[in-house]
C-alpha positions in Angstrom: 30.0 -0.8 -8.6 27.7 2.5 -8.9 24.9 1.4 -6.5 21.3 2.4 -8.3 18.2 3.3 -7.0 15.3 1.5 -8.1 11.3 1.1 -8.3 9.8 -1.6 -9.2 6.0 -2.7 -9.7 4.0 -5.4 -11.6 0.2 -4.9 -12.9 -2.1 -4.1 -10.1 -4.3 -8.0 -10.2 -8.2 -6.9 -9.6 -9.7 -7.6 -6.7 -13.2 -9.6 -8.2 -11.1 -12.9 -9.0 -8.5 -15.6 -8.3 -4.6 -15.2 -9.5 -3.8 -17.9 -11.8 -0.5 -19.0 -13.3 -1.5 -16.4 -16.0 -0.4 -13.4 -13.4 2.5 -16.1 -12.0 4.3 -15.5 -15.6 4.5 -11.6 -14.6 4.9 -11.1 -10.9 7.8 -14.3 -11.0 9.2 -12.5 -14.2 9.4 -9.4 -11.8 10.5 -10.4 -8.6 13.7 -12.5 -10.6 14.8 -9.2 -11.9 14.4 -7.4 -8.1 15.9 -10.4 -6.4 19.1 -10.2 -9.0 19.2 -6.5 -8.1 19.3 -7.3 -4.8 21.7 -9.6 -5.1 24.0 -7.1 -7.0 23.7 -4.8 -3.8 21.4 -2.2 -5.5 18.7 -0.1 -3.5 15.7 -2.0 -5.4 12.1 -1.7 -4.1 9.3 -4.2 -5.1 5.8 -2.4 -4.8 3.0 -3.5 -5.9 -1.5 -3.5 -5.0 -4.7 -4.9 -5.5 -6.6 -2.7 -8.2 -9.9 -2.2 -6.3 -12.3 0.4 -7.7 -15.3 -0.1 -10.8 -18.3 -1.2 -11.6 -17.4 -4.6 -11.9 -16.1 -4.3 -8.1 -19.3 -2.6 -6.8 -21.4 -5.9 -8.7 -19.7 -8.5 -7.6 -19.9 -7.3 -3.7 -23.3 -7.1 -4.1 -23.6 -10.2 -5.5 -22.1 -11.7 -2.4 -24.3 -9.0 -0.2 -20.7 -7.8 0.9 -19.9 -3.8 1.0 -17.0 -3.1 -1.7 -14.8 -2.3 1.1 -15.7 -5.8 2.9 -14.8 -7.6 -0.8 -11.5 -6.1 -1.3 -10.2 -6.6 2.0 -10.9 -10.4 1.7 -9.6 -10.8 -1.8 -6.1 -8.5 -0.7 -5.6 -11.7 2.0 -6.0 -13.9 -0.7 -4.2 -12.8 -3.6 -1.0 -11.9 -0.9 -1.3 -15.6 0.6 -1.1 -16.7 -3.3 1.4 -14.2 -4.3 3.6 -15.4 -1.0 3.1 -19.0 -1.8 5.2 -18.6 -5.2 7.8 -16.7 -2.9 7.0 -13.3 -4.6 9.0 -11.0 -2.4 7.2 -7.5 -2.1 8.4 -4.9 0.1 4.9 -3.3 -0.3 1.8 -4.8 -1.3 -0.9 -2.3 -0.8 -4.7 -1.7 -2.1 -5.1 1.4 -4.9 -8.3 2.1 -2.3 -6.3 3.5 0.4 -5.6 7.6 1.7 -2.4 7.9 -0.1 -4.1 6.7 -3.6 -6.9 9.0 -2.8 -4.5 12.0 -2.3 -2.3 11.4 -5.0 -5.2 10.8 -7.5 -6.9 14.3 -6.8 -3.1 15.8 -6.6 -2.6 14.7 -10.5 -5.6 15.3 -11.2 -6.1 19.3 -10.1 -2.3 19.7 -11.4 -3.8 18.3 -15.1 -6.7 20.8 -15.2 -4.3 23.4 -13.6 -2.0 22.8 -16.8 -5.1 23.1 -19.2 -5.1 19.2 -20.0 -9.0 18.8 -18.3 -12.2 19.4 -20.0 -15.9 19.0 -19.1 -17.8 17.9 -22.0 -21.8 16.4 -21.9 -22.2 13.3 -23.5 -24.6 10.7 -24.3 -24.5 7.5 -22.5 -26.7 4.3 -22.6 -28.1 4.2 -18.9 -30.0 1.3 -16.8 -33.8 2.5 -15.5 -33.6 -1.0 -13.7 -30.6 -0.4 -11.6 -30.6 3.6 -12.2 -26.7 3.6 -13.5 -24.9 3.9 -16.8 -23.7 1.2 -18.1 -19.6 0.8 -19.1 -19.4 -0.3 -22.8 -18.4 -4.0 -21.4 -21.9 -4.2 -19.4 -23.9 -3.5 -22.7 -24.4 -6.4 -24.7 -26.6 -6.7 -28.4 -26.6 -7.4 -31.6 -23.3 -5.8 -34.4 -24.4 -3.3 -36.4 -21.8 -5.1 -38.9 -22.2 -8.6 -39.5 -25.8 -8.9 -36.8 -23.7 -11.6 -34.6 -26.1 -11.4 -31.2 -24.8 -11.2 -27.6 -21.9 -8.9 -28.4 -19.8 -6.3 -26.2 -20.7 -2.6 -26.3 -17.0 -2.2 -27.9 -16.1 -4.4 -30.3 -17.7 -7.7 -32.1 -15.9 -11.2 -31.1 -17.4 -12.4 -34.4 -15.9 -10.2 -37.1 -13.8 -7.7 -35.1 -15.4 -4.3 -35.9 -15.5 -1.8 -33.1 -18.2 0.5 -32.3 -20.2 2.9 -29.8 -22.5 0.9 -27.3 -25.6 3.3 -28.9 -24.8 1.7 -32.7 -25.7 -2.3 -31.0 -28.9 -3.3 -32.5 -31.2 -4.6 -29.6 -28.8 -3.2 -26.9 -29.7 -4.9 -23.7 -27.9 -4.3 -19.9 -25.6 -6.8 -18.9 -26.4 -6.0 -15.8 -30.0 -6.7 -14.8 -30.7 -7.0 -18.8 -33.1 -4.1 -19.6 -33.3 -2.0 -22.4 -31.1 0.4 -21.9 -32.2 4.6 -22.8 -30.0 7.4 -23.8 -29.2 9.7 -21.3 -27.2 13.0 -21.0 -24.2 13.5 -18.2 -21.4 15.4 -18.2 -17.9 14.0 -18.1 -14.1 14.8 -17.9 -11.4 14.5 -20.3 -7.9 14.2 -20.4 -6.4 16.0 -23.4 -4.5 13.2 -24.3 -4.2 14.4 -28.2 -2.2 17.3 -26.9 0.2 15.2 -26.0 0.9 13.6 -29.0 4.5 15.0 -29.4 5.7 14.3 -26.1 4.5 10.3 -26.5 6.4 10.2 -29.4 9.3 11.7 -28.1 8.9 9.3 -24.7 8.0 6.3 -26.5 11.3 6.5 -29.0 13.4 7.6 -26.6 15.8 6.1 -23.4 17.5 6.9 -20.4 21.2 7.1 -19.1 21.7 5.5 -16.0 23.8 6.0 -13.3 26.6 3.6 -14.5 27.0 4.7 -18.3 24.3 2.5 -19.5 21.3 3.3 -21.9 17.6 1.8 -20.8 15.1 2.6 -24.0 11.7 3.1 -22.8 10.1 0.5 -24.8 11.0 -2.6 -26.3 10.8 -2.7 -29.8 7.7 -4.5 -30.8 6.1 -1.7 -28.0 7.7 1.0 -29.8 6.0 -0.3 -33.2 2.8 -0.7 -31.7 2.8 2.9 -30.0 3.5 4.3 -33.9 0.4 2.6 -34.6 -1.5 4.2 -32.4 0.7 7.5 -32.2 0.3 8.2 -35.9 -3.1 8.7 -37.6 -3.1 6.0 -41.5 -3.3 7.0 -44.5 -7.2 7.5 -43.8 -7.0 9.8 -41.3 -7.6 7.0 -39.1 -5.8 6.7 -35.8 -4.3 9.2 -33.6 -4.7 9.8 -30.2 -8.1 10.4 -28.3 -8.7 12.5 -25.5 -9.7 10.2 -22.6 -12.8 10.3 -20.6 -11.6 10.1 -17.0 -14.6 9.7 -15.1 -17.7 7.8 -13.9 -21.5 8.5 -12.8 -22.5 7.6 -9.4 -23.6 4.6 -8.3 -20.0 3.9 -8.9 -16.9 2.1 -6.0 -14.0 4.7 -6.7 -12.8 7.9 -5.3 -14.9 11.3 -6.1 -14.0 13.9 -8.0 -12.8 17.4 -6.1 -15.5 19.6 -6.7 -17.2 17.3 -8.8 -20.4 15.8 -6.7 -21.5 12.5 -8.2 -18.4 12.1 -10.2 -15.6 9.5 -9.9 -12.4 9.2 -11.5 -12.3 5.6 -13.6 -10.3 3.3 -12.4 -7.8 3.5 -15.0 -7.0 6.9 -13.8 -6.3 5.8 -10.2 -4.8 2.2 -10.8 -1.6 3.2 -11.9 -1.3 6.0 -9.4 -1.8 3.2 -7.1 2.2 2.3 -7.8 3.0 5.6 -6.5 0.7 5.2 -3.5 2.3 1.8 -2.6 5.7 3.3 -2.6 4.2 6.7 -0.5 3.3 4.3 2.3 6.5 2.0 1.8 8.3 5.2 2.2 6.7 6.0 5.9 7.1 2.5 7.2 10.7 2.9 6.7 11.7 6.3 5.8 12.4 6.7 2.2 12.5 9.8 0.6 9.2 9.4 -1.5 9.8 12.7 -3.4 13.0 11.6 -4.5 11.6 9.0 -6.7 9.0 10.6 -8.4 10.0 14.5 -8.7 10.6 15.5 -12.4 14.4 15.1 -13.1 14.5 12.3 -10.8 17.8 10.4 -11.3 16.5 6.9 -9.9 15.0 4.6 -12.1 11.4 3.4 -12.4 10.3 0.8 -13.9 7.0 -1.3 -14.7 6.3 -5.1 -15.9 3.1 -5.8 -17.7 1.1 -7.6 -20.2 0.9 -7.0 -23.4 -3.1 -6.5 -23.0 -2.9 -3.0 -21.4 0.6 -1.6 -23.1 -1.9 1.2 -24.2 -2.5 2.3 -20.6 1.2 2.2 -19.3 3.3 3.3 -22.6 0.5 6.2 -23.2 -1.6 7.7 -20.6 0.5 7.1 -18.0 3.8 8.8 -19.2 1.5 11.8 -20.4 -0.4 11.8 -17.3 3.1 11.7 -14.9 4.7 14.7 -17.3 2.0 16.8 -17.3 1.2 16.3 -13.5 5.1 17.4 -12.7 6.4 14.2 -12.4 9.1 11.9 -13.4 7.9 9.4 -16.2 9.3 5.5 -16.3 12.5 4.7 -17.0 11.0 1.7 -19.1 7.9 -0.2 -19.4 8.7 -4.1 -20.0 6.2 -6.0 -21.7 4.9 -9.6 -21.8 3.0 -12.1 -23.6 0.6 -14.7 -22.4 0.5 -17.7 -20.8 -0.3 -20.6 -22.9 -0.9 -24.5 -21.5 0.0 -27.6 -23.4 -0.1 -25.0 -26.6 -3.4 -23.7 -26.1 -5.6 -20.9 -24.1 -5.8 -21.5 -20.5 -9.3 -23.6 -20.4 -11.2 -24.2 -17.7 -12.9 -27.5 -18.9 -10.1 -29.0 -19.8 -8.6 -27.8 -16.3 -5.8 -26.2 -17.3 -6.9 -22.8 -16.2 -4.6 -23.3 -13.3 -4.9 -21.3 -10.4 -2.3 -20.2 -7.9 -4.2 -22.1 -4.4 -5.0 -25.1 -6.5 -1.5 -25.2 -7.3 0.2 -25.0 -3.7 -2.9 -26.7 -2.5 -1.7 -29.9 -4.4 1.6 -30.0 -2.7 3.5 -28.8 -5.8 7.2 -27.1 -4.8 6.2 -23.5 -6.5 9.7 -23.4 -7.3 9.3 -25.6 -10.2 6.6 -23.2 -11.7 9.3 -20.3 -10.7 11.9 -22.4 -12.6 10.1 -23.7 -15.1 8.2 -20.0 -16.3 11.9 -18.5 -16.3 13.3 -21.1 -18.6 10.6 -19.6 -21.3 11.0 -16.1 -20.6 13.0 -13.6 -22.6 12.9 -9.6 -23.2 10.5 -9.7 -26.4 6.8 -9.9 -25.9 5.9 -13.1 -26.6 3.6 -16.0 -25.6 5.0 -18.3 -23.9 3.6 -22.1 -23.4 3.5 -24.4 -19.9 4.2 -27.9 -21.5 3.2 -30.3 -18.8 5.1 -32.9 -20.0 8.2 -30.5 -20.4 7.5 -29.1 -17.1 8.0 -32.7 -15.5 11.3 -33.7 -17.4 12.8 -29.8 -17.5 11.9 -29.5 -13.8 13.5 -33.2 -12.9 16.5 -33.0 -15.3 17.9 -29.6 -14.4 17.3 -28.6 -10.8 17.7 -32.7 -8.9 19.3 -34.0 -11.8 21.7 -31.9 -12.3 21.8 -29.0 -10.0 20.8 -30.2 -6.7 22.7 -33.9 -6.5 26.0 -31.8 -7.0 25.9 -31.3 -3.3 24.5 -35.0 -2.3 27.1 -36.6 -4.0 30.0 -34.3 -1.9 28.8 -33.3 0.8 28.6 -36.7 2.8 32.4 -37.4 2.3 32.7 -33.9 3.6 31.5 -34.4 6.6 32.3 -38.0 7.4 35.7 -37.7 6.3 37.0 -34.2 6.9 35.2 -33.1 10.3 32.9 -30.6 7.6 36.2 -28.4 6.1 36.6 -27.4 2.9 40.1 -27.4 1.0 41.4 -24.4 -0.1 40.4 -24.7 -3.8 41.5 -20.9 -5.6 43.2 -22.2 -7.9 40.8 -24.7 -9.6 40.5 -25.0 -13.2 36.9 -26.0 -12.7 35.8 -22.8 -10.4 37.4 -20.0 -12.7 35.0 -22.2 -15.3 32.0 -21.4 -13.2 33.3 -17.7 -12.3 34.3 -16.6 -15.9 30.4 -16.3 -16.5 29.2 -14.2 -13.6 29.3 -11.1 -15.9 27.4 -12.7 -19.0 25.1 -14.2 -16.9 24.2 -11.3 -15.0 23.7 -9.3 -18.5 21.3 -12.0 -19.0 18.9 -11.1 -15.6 19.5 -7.7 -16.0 18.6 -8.2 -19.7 15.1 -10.2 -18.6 16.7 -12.5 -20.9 15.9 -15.4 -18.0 15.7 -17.9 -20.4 19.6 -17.3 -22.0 20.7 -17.2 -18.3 19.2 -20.4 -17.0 20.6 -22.4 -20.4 24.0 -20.9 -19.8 23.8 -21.7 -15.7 22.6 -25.5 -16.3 25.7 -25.9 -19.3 27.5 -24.9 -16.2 26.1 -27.6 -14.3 26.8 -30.0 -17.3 30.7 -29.4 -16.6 30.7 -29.8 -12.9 28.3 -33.2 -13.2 31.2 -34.6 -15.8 33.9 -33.4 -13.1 31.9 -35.7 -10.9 32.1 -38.2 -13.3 35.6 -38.2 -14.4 37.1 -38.2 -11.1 34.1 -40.6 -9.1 34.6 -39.4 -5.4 33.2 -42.7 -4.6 36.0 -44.4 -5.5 38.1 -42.0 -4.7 36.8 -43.1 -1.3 37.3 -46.4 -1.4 40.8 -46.2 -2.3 44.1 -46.1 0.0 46.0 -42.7 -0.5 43.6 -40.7 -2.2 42.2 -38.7 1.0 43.6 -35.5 -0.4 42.5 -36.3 -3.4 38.9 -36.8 -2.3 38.9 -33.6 -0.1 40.2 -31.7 -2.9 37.5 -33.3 -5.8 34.5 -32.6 -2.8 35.8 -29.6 -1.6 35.5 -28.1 -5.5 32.1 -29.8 -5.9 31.0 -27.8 -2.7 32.5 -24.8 -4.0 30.3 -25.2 -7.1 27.5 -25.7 -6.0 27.1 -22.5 -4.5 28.3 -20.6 -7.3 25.7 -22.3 -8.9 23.5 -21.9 -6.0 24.0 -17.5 -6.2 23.5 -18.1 -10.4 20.1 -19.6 -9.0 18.9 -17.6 -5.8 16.9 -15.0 -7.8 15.2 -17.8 -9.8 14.9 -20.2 -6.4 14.8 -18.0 -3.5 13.6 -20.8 -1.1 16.1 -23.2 -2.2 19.0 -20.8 -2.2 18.3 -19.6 1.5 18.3 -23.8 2.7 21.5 -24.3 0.5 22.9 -21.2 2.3 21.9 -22.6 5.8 23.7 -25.7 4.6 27.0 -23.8 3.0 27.3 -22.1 6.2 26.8 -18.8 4.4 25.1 -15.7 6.6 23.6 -14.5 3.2 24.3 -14.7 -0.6 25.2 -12.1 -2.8 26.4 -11.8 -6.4 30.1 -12.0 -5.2 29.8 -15.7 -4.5 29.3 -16.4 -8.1 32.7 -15.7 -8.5 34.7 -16.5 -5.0 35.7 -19.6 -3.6 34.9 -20.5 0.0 38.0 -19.9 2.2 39.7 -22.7 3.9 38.9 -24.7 6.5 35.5 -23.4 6.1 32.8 -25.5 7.8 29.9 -26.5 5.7 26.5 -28.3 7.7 25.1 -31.5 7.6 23.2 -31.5 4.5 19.4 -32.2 3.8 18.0 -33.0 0.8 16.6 -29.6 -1.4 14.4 -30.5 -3.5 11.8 -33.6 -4.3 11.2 -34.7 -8.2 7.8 -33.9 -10.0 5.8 -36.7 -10.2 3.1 -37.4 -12.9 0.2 -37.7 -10.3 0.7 -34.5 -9.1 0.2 -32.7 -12.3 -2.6 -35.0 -13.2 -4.1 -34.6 -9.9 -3.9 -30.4 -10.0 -5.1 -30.6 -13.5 -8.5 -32.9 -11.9 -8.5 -30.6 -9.3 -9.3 -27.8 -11.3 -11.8 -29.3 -13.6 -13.3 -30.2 -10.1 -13.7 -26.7 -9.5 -15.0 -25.2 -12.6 -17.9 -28.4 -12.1 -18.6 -27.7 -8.8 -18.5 -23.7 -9.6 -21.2 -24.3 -12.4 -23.7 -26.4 -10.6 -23.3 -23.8 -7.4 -24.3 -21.2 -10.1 -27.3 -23.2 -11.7 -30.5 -22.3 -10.5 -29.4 -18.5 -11.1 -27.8 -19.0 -14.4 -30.7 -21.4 -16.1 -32.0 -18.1 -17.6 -28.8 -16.3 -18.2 -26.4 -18.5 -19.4 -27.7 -19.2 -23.8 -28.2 -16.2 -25.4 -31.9 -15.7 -25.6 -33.0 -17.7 -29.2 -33.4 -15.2 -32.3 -36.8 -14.2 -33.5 -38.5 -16.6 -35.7 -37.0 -17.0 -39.5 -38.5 -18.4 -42.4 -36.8 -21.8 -44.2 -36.6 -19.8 -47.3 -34.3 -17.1 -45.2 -32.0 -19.8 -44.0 -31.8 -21.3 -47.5 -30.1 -17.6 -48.4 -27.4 -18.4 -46.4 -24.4 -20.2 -48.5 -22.6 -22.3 -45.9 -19.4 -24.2 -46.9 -16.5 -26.3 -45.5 -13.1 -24.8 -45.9 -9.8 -26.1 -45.6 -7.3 -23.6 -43.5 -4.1 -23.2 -45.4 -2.3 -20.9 -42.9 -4.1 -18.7 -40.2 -2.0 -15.9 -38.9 -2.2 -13.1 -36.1 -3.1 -9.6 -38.0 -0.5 -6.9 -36.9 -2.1 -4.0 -35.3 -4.9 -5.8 -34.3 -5.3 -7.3 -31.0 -8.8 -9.6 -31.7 -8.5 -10.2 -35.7 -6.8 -13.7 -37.1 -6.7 -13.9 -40.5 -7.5 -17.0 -42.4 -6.2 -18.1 -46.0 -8.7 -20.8 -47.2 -9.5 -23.4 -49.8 -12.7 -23.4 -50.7 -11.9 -26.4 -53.2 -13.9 -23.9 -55.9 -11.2 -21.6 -55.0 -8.9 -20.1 -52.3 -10.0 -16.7 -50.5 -9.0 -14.6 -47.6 -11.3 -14.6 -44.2 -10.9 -12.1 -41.1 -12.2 -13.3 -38.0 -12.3 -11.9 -34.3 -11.3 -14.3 -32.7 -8.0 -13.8 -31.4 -8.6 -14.2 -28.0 -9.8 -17.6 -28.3 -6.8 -19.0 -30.4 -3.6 -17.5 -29.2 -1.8 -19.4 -31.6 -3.2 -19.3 -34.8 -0.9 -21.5 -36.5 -2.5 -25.2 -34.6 -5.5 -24.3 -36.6 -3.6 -25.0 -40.0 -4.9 -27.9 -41.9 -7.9 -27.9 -40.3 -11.8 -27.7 -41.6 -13.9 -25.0 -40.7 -17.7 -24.0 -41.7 -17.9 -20.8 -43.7 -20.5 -18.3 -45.4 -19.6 -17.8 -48.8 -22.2 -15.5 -50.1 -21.2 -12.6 -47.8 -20.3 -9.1 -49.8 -16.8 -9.0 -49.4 -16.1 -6.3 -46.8 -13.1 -3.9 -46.1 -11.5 -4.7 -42.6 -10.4 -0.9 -41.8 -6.5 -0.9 -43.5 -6.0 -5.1 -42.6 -7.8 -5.8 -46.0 -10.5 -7.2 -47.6 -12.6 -10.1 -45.9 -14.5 -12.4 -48.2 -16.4 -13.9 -46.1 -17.7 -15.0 -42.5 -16.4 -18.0 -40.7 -18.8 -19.3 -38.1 -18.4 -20.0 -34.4 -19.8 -21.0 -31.1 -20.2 -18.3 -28.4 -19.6 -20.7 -25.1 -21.1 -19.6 -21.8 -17.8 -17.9 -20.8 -18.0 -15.6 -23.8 -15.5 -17.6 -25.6 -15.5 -18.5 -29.4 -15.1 -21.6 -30.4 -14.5 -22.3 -34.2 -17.1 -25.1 -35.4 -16.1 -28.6 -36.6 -17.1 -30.8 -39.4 -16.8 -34.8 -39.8 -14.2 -36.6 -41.6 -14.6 -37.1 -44.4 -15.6 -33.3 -45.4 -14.2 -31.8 -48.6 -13.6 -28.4 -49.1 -16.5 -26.7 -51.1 -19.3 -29.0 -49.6 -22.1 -27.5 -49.4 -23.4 -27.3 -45.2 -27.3 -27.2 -45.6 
């Protein structure tokens, strides 16, 4: 086998908050592939950093009277503790505020301008004269210009999805300190990204040939469609590709300009070279060739798992910004989708916005979360959904039920009755089983297609559980003359189970290294999926792997974090009792209100709208008649089909309004803005008909 060289990285996790199970789905779903690679005997490197520069960074430090540098270093020790705990096995975990990052930043960044793709420009900005700083779009918050929803981004409306310039927000107030913000004049940098249209859509639509004969596309398909999107202006004129403002005014916690005073780069410029920073210093702990990896031409392979939620950034920018810096652009981005509990958003109240301590805290084996994630995962970028439940019974059935009491039922007899050998067993029918899928199952890992792989390993299982069956060692035992028959049944069992245990080992790391301790193995590798163990080969006294989930452990974790979120709110009182509703409208006459047609509406199907990441759209019976509705609130319902069938409360006397090129949306469908910025779609009573009037 041609051994490859490869770089691997996950999504840098910023340094203001906790990891939840949310970034679990991406780093596990990266460190299975590196662990398989591993396994295989490739040269596979695991980098990965905090993402520590921003606004939001140099708020939240000061919220806590911390310097920025003080914050980050105590959130790196806690997201690494997390990130270990789920046996995430980085050979670099690094911080994108750190010398190499800051030399490779203002490397790119002269080598852009030197190639012509840098320009100055003076632009208008909405700026705080409390705090004495502009203000990011997402720390400007007013009224839409659109459909007059209040407490709304600078960006976009949550309400009816239109996006905007923070100076078209009626009433624009600061986020921040929540003053009226003024205009103000500064000059920034831009990254022509339009110019580099044809090169994206050569990148984007194209693929690599590897080493061994095989083609890697760049993108996955549903990436690829998305990037035409945004590649390709409509039939409007809409679309296309912006140039990118790459910088920040002071006060701001990044790295400054060269020969810029006062001027940052944004973090989204520095935050992916933080991958090649990680590596840089990887690369001096143990002498890697650093240039090797990123040099344009390079012939090892780079490669980067993400969400779906900043695909932009990674399939985009950063293959434009590595080409026209000199450098070597990814061999592929992989996407993902979201994480999803008991078929809903990740919620806090109902304490299912699990986080990563809470988790380990509550003496749950993280291997079943490593497990359980990779029995949902595939290579398409989809959403996929912890079912507590499922989680119990999946997590039970396959790894003690069937995987783990292969050894228990064997490996006694073993010892007690055969000193701890192992029969020569090359010839059994049962192992070439187990060894005839080595091949298709590692297509599977290689193929991210984890969830293919772990069906086909535990359909393995299934067979060597009904060889334990049909030939019932116990008996076996009990019986005069079948010794060599019992050595030869264990012996194969044994056998099994570690072919079964190498299927496993990048999916359960911990598990596989005890089960090799027990097997007598030095290390596993891909080979022992398909060899048996030689004879005479002495196996130790075995020790049980792995304990069953029980029900009061989830139900305790889920307590556990409804605990926090309670005792998080009533720490945060006395400062939020002024900040936490959005300041009541001004005063409106009865006969204003009466304008307003409100009616209930039954939802006949609601459905995601493609090429939109915050617009559902909602087919509904008005009992008068049936109309179409778009609504921004995507991010609240990840799955828009639960809310089929159910009554909603909607303005019918709205102008029908043209929603860009999604259509035409007849309509407004009201909602609760929670504290946590979240919309939340309001109820009616049973009973309600649609057409009733709401009054």
């Amino acid at each position: 086998m041609t051994q490859r060289k490869i770089l691997v990285t996950s999504a840098l996790p910023y340094a203001n908050g906790s990891i939840h199970l949310g970034h679990m789905v991406e780093h596990i779903q990266t460190d299975i592939w590196v662990r398989f690679q591993k396994l295989r005997g490739h040269q596979c490197h695991y980098c990965c950093a905090d993402d520590t520069h921003g606004t939001p960074i140099m708020l939240a430090a000061e919220k806590q009277n911390l310097t920025p540098e003080a914050l980050i270093e105590k959130v790196h020790a806690e997201h690494l503790a997390d990130f270990t705990g789920f046996y995430i096995g980085y050979d670099n975990y690094y911080s994108t505020h750190s010398p190499e990052n800051k030399q490779l930043s203002e490397q790119i960044y002269l080598a852009l301008k030197a190639n012509g793709k840098i320009e100055s420009r003076t632009i208008e900005q909405l700026f705080d004269p409390e705090k004495q700083m502009f203000l990011p779009d997402r720390f400007v918050k007013g009224e839409c210009p659109k459909c007059h929803a209040k407490d709304q981004y600078g960006d976009n409306c949550e309400v009816c999805g239109t996006t905007y310039s923070p100076t078209e927000l009626i009433n624009p107030y600061s986020a921040v300190s929540g003053a009226a913000p003024v205009l103000k004049e500064s000059e920034h940098f831009f990254f022509k990204l339009g110019e580099c249209a044809d090169y994206l859509k050569e990148w984007t639509s194209g693929s690599t040939t590897l080493i061994d004969g095989r083609i890697q596309q760049h993108l996955q398909p549903e990436a690829l469609n998305k990037m035409k999107e945004w590649l390709h202006p409509d039939e409007n004129g809409e679309g296309g590709l912006s140039d990118w403002d790459i910088s920040r005014d002071a006060p701001y916690f990044g790295f400054e300009i060269p020969g810029a005073p006062g001027k940052y780069f944004y973090v989204w410029l520095d935050a992916p070279v933080g991958y090649m920073a990680s590596f840089k210093n990887l690369c001096s702990r143990i002498g890697l060739d650093y240039d090797e990896y990123f040099k344009a031409g390079s012939q090892t392979e780079m490669y980067h798992f993400i969400g779906k939620d900043i695909l932009y950034f990674h399939a985009l920018f950063w293959p434009a910004m590595l080409e026209f810096s000199g450098h070597r652009a990814p061999t592929g981005v992989f996407a993902h989708g979201f994480l999803t509990v008991d078929g809903q958003k990740m919620s806090k109240s109902r304490g299912t916005f699990i986080t990563a301590r809470s988790y380990l805290d509550g003496s749950l084996n993280p291997e079943w979360m490593r497990y359980y994630i990779a029995a949902k995962l595939n290579s398409r970028i989809e959403d996929i959904d912890l079912n507590l439940n499922d989680f119990i019974a999946r997590v039970n059935s396959d790894l003690v039920g069937k995987y783990v009491n292969i050894a228990a039922r064997a490996a006694g007899f073993i010892a007690k009755r055969f000193e701890g050998r192992l029969k020569n067993v090359a010839g059994s029918e049962l192992l070439a089983k187990l060894a005839a899928q080595s091949e298709t199952i590692a297509a599977d890992y290689e193929t991210r297609e984890y969830a293919k792989a772990l069906r086909e390993i535990m359909a393995l299982a299934d067979i060597v559980n009904e060889y334990v069956d049909a030939n019932k060692p116990w008996e076996l035992a009990k019986q005069e003359g079948q010794s060599e028959r019992l050595h030869q049944v264990c012996s194969e069992l044994i056998n099994a189970f570690a072919m079964l245990t190498a299927y496993l080992a990048p999916v359960l790391p911990q598990t596989a290294q005890n089960a090799a301790k027990f097997l007598n193995l030095d290390n596993l590798t891909w080979a022992n999926t398909r060899e048996t163990l030689s004879e005479n080969h002495t196996i130790n006294p075995y020790q049980h792997l792995m304990q069953r989930v029980e029900q009061k452990q989830v139900d305790d974790l889920i307590e556990a974090n409804k605990q926090s979120i309670q005792t998080a709110s009533a720490e945060a009182a006395p400062a939020a009792e002024s900040s936490q509703y959005t300041p009541v409208a001004e005063q409106a006459s009865f006969d204003d209100f009466m304008k307003i047609d409100m009616r209930v509406a039954k939802v006949l199907n609601c459905q995601a709208v493609e090429g939109s990441t915050k617009l559902l759209k909602f087919d509904l019976d008005f009992g008068f008649e049936q109309r179409v509705i778009f609504s921004g609130i995507a991010a609240s319902y990840p799955n828009p089909a639960e809310l089929n069938g159910r009554m909603v409360i909607a303005v019918a006397n709205f102008a029908p309004r043209k929603m860009a090129k999604f259509g035409v949306s007849e309509g407004m469908i009201l909602s609760a803005a929670a504290a946590d910025g979240k919309l939340k779609l309001l109820d009616v009573d049973a009973g309600a008909q649609p057409g009733d009037k709401v009054g």
